[in-house]
N, C-alpha and C positions, 0 to 999 in steps of 0.2 A: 302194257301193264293192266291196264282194262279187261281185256283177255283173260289172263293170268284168274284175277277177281273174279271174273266172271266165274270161269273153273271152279272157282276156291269155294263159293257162292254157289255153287250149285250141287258140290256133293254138299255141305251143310243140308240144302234141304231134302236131301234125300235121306238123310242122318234123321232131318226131323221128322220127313214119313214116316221112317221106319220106327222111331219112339213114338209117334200119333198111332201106329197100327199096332203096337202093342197095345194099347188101352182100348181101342175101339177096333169096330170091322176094318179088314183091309179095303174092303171096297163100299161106296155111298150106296144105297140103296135105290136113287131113281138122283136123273138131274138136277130132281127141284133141292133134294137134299146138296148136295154137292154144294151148288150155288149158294144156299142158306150160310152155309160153312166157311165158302169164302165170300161171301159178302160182311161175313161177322169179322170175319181177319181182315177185310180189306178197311171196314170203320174202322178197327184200331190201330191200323196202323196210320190212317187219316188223322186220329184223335193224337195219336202222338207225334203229327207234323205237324198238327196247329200248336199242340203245346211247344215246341222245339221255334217255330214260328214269334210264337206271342216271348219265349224269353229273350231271342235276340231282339224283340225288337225292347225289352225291357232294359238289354245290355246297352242298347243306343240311346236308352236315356239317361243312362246310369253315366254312358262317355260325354255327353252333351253336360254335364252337370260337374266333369272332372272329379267324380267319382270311377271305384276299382270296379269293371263287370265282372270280376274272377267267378263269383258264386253265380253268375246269371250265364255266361258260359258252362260252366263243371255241370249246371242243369243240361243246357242245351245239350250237350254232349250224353249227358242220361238217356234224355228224349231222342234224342240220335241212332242212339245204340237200341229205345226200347222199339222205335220205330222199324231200325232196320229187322230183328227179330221178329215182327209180325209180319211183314213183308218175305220174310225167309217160312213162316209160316205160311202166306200167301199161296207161293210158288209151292208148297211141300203139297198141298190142299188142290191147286191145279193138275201137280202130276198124280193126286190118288184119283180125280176128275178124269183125267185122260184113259187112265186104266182102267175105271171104272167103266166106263164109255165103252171099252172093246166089249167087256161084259154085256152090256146092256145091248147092242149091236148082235151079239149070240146067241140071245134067248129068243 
């Protein structure tokens, strides 16, 4: 199944190069840039595992208290979802790095 995900997961980011290279160059202009770009995608996606983090652990005190976590899950689940898209951002940003790289290797 993993597999399968994997797959699935990986044209997504190719889905999302190809909408990234619509607005911008297809290729980074030097490695430092590259980096810059995914080190900014790779913070947010960090910022929405801490937030995704801090609700469950907010749903565990909600259950220690025999209160509903409903609304502290449907968050985490947000943060799940926004996290996983920056991370499919991540990898989208790696492979314009890669290509770019052949470039850069031919001049």
């Amino acid at each position: 199944m993993l597999n399968k995900t994997f797959k699935k997961l990986e044209k997504v980011a190719d889905e999302e190069l190809e909408m990234a290279n619509k607005n911008n160059p297809p290729l980074f202009n030097s490695p430092h840039e590259g980096y810059a770009v995914i080190l900014e995608e790779v913070e947010e996606a960090e910022a929405d595992l801490i937030y995704s983090k801090l609700k469950l652990k907010n749903a565990w005190g909600e259950i220690k208290m025999d209160d509903n976590p409903k609304h502290c899950i449907e968050e985490l689940c947000n943060y799940a979802l926004y996290g996983a898209s920056e991370l499919i951002q991540v990898a989208a940003m790696c492979k314009k790095f890669t290509y770019s790289a052949k470039n850069w290797e031919e001049e």
